[in-house]
C-alpha positions in Angstrom: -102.7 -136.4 55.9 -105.1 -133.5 56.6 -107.9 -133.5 58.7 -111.4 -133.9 56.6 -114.5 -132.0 57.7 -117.0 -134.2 59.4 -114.4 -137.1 59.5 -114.1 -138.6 62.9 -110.6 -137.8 64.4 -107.8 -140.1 64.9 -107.4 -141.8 68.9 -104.0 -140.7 68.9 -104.9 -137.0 68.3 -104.8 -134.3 70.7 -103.1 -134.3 74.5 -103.2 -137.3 76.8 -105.9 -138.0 79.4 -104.6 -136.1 82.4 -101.8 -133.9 80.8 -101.3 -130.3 81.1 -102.0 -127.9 78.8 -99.5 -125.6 76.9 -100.3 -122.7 78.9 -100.3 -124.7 82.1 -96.8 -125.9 81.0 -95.8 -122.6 80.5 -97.1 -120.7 83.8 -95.6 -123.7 85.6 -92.5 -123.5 84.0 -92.3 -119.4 84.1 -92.3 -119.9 87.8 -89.9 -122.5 88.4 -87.7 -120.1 86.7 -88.6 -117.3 88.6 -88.3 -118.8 91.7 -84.5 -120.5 90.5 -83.1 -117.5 89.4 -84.4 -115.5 92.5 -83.6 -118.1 95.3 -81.4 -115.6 97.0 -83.6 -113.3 96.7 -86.5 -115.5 97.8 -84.6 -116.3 101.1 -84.2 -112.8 102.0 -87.8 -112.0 100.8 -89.4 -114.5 103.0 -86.7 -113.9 106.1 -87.8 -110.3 106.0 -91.6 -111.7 106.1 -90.8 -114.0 108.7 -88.4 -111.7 111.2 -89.8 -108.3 110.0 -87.7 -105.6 109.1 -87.5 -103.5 112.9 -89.5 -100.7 111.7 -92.8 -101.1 109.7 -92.5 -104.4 108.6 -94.1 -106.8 111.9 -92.8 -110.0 111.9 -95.4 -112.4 110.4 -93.9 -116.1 110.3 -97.3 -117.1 109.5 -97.3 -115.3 106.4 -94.0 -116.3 105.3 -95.1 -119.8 105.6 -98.1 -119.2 103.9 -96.1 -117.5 100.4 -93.8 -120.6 100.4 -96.9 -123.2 100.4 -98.4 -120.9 97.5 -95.6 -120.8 95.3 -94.5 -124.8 95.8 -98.2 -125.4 94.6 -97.2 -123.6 91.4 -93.8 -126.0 91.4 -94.9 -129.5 93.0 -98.1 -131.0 91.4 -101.0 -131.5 94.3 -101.9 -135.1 95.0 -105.3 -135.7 94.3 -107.2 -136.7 97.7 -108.8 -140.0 98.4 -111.6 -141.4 100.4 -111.6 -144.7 102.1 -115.7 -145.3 102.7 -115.4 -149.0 103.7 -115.8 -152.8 102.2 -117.8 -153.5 98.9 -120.2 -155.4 101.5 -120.9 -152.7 104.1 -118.5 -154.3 106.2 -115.8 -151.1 108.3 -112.4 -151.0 107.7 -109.7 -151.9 110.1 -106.8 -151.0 109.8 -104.7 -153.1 111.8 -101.0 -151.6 113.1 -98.4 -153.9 114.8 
């Protein structure tokens, strides 16, 4: 059935509440497959970064670290952060370990 002008939309059109988009999707998937098809390559990329290369490359382990926690948030989603701010009454919250 095709859509009518000015007719209200059906609820089970468009994406789901909290899905990706399609190009999302695709830049997400575009690097998964970049980075499984280079994974050799990847290792001696980020080893080179990491050690340097003896002559004009310093070694920067730091750096290395820091291309590897760019690129995984490309390929693992990012959990979204949460605040604990206490008891509906006022009262602190305690945790309790033992």
């Amino acid at each position: 059935m095709p859509f009518k002008k000015n007719s209200p939309k059906p609820a089970s059109s468009g994406r789901k509440k909290g899905g990706a988009n399609k190009v999302t999707q695709d830049v997400r998937q575009a690097i998964a497959l970049l980075l499984e098809t280079n994974a050799e390559n990847l290792g001696r990329w980020l080893t080179l970064v990491a050690e340097g290369d003896g002559a004009d490359l310093k070694p920067d382990p730091g750096k290395a670290l820091d291309i590897v926690t760019k690129l995984s948030e490309y390929h693992i989603p990012k959990l979204a952060r949460t605040e604990v701010s206490g008891t509906p009454g006022g009262e602190p919250v305690r945790l309790i370990i033992g």
